[in-house]
MARLODO-258987 format. One line per 2 residues: number of its first residue (from 1); their letters; for each residue x, y, z of C-alpha. Coordinates in pm, 1 decimal. Example, Ala and Ser with C-alpha at 12.3 -4.5 7.8 and 13.67 -1.06 7.14 Angstrom:
// MARLODO-258987
1	as	1230.0:-450.0:780.0 ~ 1367.0:-106.0:714.0
This chain:
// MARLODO-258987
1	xx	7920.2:9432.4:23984.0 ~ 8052.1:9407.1:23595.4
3	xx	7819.4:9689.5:23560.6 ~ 8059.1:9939.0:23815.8
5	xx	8331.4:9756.4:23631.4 ~ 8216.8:9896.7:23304.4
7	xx	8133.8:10239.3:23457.0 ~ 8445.9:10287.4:23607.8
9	xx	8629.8:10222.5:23332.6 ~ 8402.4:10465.5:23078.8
11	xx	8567.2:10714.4:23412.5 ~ 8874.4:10617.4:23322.5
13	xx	8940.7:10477.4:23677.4 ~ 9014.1:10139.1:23533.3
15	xx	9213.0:10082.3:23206.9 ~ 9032.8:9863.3:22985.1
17	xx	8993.6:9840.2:22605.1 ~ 8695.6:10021.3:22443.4
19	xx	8502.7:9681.6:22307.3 ~ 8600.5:9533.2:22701.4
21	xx	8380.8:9865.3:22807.2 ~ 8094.2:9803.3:22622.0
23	xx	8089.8:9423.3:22674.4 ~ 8050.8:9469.0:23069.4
25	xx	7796.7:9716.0:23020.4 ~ 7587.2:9447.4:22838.8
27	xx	7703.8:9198.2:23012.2 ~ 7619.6:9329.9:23324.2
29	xx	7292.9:9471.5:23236.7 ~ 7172.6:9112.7:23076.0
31	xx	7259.4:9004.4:23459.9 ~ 7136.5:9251.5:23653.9
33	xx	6813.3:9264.5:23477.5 ~ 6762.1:8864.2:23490.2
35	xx	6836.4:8900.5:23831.8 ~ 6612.5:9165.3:23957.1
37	xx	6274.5:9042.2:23719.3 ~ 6390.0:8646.4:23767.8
39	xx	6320.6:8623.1:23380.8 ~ 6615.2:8639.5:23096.4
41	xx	6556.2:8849.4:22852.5 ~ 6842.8:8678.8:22600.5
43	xx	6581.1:8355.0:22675.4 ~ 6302.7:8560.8:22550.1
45	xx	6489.7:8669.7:22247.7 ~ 6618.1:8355.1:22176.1
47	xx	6259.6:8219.8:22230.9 ~ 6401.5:7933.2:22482.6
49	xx	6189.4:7845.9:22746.8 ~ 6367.6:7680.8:23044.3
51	xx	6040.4:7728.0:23333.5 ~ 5991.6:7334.6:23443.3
53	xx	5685.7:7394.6:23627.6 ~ 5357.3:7337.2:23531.4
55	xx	5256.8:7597.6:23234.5 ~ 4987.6:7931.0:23351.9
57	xx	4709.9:7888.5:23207.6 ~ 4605.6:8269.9:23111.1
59	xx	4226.8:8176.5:23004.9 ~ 4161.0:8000.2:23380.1
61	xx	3917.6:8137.6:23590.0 ~ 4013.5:8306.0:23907.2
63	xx	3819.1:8064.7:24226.2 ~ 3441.3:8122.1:24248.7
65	xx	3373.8:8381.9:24485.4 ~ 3050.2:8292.9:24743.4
67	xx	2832.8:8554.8:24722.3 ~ 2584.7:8607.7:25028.3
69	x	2237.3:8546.7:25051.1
């Protein structure tokens, strides 16, 4: 939504102040894209990492697969 808010007023449908433009444009992008992937990218710039599960282990082996006879 602050995205369309940004968008319309780069249209000139909504009065807003230049820096207001281009701070609802990132604003709005930073939510939309943590939203849509489920991952924050200002996390992964900041190098914070807020996941409480258990941690993925890359190096584990996929379950044995039973191979016939």
């Amino acid at each position: 939504m602050l995205v369309l808010v940004g968008i319309a007023a780069a249209l000139g449908m909504i009065a807003l102040a230049p820096v207001l433009i281009v701070v609802s444009l990132v604003v709005g992008a930073v939510l939309t894209v943590t939203g849509l992937t489920q991952k924050c990218p200002m996390n992964r710039l900041l190098g914070i990492n807020t996941y409480k599960g258990e941690p993925l282990r890359e190096d584990a082996e996929t379950e044995p697969t039973e191979r016939p006879a």
